[in-house]
BAVEX-437067 format. One line per field, with one value per atom (N, C-alpha, C): x, y, z; atom name; residue in one letter; residue number from 1. Coordinates in steps of 0.001 Angstrom, whole numbers, plus 524288, in hexadecimal, padded with zeros to 5 digits. Example, Ala and Ser with C-alpha at 12.3 -4.5 7.8 and 13.67 -1.06 7.14 Angstrom:
# BAVEX-437067
px <- (83386, 8300C, 83390, 83232, 83566, 83264)
py <- (7E9C6, 7EE6C, 7F31C, 7F736, 7FBDC, 8001E)
pz <- (81E78, 81E78, 81E78, 81BA8, 81BE4, 81EBE)
atom <- (N, CA, C, N, CA, C)
rest <- (A, A, A, S, S, S)
nr <- (1, 1, 1, 2, 2, 2)
This chain:
# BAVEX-437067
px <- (69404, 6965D, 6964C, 69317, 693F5, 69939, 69AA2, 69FF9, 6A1C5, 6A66E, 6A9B6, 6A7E9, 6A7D2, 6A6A9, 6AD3E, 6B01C, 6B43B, 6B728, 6B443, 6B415, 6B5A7, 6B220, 6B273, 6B5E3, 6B723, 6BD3F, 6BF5C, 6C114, 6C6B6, 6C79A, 6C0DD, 6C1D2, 6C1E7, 6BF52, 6C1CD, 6C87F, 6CA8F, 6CE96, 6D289, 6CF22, 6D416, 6D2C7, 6CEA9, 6CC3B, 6CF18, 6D2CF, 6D2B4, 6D973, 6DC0C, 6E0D4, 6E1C8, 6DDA1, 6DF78, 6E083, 6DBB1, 6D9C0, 6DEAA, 6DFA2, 6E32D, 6DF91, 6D8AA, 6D722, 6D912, 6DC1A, 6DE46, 6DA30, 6D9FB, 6D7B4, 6D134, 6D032, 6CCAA, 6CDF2, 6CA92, 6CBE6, 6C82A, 6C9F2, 6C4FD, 6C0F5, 6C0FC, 6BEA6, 6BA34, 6BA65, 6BA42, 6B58B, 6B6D9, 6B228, 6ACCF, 6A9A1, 6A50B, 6A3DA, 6A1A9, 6A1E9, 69CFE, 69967, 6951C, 69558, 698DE, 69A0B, 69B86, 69BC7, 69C60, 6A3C5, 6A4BE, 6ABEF, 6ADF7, 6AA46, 6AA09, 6A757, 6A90C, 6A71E, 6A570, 6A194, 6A04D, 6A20F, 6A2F3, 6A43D, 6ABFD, 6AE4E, 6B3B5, 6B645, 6B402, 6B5DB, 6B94D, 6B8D7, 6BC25, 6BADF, 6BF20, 6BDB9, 6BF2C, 6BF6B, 6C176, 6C53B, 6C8C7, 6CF67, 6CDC2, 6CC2C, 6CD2D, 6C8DA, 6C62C, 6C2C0, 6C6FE, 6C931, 6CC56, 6D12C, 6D297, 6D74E, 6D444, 6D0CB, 6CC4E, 6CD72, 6CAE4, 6C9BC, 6CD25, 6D18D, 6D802, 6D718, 6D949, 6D99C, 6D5C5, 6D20C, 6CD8F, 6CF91, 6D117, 6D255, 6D76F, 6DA5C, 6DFE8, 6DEE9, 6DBFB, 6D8C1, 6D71C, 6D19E, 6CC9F, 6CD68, 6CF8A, 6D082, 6CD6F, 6CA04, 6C456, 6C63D, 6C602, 6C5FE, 6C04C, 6C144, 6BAF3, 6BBE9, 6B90A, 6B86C, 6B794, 6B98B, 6B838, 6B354, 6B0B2, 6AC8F, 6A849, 6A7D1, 6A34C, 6A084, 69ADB, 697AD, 694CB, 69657, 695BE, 699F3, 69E88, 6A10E, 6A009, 69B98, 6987E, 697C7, 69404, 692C7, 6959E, 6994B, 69D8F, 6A1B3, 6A3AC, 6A5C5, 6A33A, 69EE6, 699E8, 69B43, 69C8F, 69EB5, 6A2CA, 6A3B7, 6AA73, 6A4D0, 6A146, 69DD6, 69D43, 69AEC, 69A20, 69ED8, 6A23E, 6A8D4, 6AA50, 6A859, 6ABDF, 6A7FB, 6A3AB, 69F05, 69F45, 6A2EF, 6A36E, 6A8D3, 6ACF4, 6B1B2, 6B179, 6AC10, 6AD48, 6AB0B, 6A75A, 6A5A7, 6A88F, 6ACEC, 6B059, 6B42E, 6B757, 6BD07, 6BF27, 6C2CC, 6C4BF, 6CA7A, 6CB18, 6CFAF, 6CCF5)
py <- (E2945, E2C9D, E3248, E36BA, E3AD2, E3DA2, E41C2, E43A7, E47EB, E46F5, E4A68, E50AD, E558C, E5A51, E5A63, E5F9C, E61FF, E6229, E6428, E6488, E5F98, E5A44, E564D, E534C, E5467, E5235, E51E3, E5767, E595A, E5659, E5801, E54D9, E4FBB, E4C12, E462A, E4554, E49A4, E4750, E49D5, E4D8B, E4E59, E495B, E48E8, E4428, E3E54, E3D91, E39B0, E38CF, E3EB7, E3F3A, E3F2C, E42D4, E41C4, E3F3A, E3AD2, E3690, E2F7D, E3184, E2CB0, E28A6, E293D, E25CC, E22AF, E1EC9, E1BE8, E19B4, E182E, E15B3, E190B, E1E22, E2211, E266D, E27DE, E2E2E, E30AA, E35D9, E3B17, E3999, E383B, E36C3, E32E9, E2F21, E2A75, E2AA8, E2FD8, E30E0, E31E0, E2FA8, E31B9, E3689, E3A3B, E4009, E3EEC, E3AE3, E3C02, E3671, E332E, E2EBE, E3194, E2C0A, E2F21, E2F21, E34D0, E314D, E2E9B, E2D95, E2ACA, E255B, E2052, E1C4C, E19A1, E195C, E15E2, E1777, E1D54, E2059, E1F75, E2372, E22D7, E20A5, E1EF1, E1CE5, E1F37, E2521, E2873, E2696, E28B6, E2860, E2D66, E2EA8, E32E2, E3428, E3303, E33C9, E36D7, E34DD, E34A0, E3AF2, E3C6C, E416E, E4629, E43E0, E477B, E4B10, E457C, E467B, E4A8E, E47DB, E4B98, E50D5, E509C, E57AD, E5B09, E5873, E5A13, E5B41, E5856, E5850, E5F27, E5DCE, E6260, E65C8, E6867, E6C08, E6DBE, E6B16, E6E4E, E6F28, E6CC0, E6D9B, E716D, E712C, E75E3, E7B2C, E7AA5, E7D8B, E7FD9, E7BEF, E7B8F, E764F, E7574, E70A7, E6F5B, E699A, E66FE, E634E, E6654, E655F, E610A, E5EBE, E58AF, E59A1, E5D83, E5E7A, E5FFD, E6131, E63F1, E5E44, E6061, E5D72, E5B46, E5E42, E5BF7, E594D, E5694, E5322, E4F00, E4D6B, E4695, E4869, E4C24, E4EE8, E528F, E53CF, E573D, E523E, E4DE1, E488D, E45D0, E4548, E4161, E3F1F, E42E2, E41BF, E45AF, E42EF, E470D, E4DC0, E4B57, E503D, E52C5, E504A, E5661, E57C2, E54BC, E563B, E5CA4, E5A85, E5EE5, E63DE, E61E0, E670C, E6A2A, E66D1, E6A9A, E6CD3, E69B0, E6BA8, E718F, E7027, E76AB, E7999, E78CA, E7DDC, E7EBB, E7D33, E7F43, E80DF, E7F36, E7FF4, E84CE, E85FF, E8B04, E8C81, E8727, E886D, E8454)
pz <- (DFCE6, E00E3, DFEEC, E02C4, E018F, DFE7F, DFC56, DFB83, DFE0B, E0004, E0254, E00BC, E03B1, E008F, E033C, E000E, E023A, E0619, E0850, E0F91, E11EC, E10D6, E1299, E1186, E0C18, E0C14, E0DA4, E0E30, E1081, E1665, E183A, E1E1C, E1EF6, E1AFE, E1AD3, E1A82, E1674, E156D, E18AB, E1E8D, E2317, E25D4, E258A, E2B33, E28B7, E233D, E20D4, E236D, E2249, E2251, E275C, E2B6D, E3201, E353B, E3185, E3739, E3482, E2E9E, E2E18, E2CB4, E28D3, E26F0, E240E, E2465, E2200, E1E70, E1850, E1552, E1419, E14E5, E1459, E1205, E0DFF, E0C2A, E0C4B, E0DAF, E0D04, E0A08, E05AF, E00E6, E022C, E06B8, E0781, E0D0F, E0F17, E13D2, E1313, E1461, E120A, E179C, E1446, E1856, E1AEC, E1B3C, E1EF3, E211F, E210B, E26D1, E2B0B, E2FB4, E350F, E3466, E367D, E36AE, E3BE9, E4015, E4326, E44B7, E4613, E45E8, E41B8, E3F99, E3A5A, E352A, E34A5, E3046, E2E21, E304E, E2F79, E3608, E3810, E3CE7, E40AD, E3F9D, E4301, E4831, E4B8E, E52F0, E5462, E58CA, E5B8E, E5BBE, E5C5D, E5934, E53CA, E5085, E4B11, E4CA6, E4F4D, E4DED, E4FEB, E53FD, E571B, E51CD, E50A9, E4B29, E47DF, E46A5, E44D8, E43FE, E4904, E4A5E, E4A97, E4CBC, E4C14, E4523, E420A, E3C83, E3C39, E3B71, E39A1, E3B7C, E4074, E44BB, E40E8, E4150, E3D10, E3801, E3533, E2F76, E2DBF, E32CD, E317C, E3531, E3AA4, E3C4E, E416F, E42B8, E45BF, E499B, E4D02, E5271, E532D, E51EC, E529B, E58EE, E5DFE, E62F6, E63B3, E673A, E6742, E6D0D, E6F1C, E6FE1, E6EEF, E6A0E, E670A, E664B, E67D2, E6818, E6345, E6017, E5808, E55A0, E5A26, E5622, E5302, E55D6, E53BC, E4EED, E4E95, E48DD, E44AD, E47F9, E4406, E42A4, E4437, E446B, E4189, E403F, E3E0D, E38CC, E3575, E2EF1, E2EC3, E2A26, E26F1, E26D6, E2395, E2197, E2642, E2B6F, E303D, E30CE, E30B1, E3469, E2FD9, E299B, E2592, E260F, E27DB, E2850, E2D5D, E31D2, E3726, E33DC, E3105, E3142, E2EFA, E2A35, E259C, E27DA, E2E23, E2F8C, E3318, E34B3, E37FB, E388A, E3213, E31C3, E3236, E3224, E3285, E2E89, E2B9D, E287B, E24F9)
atom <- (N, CA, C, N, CA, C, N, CA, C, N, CA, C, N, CA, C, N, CA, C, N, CA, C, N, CA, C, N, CA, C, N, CA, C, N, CA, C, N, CA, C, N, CA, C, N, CA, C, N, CA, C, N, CA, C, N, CA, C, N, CA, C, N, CA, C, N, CA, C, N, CA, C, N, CA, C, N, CA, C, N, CA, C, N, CA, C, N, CA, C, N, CA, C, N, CA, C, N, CA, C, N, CA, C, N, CA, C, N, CA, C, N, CA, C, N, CA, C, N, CA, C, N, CA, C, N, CA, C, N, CA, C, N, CA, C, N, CA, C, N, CA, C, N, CA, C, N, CA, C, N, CA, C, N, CA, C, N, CA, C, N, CA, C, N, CA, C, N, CA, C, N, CA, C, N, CA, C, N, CA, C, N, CA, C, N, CA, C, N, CA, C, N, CA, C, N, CA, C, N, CA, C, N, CA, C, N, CA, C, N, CA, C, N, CA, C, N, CA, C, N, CA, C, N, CA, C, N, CA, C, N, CA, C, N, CA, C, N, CA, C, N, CA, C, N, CA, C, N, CA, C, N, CA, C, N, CA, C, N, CA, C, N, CA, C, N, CA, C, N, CA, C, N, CA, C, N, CA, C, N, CA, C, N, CA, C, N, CA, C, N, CA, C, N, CA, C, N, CA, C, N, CA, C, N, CA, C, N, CA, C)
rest <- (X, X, X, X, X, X, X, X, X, X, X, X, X, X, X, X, X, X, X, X, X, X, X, X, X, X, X, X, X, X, X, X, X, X, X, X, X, X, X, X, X, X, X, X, X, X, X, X, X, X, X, X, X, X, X, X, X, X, X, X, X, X, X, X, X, X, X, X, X, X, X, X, X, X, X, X, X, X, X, X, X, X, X, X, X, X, X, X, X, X, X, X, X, X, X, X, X, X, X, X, X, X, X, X, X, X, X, X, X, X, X, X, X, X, X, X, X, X, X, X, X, X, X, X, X, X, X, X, X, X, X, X, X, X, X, X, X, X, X, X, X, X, X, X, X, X, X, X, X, X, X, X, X, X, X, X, X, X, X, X, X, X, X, X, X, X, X, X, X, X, X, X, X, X, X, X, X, X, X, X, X, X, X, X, X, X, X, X, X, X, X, X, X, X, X, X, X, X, X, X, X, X, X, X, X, X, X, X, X, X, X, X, X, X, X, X, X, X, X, X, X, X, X, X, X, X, X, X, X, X, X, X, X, X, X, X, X, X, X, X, X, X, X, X, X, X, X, X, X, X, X, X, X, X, X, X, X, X, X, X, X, X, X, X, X, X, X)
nr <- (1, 1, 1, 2, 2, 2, 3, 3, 3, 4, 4, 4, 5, 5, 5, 6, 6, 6, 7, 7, 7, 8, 8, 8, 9, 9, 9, 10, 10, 10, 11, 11, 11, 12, 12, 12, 13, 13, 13, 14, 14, 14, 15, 15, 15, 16, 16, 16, 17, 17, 17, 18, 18, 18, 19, 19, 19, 20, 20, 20, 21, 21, 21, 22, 22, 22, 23, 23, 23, 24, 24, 24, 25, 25, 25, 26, 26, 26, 27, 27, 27, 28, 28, 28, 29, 29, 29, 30, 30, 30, 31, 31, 31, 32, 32, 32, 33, 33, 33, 34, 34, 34, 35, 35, 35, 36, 36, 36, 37, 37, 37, 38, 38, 38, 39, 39, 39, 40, 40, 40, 41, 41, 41, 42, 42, 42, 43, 43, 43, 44, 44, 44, 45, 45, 45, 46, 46, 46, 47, 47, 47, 48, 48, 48, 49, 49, 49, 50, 50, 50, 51, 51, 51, 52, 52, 52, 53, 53, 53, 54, 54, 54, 55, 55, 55, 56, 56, 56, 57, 57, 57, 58, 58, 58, 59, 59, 59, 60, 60, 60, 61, 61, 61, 62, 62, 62, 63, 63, 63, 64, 64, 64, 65, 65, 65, 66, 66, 66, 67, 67, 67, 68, 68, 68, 69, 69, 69, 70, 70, 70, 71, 71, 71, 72, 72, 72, 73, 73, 73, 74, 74, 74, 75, 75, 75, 76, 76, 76, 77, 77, 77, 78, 78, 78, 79, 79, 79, 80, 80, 80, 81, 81, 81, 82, 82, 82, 83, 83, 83, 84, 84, 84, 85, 85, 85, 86, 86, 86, 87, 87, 87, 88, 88, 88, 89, 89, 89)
């Protein structure tokens, strides 16, 4: 399994603390699974919490119309690579 860089940490271990993975740690995600369906088995709820989480974090609102969520959603790695080009705190 790839390793966490910095960045990706941090954002496993909001997505770890938000969503209430019970029996998972930051440590424990591999950053290029899907975090939907076969990967960490997120659903739609769990992205919404999501985006909430990030939004008070980073300081940036991820649209639940933007037409790059599949791919900004895809892995921890796209989600921490849209997050660091967008944050604002």
């Amino acid at each position: 399994m790839p390793e966490l860089s910095p960045p990706e940490r941090e954002l496993a271990e909001l997505l770890v603390e938000s969503l209430n993975l019970d029996g998972v740690s930051a440590a424990e995600i591999d950053p290029e699974a899907p975090l939907f369906g076969a990967g960490l088995g997120l659903d739609s709820i769990d992205a919404l919490e999501l985006a909430l989480a990030i939004s008070k974090k980073y300081g940036f609102q991820l649209r639940s119309d933007n037409d790059d969520n599949r791919r900004i959603f895809g892995s921890l790695r796209a989600l921490s690579a849209h997050v660091e080009q967008h944050r604002t705190v």
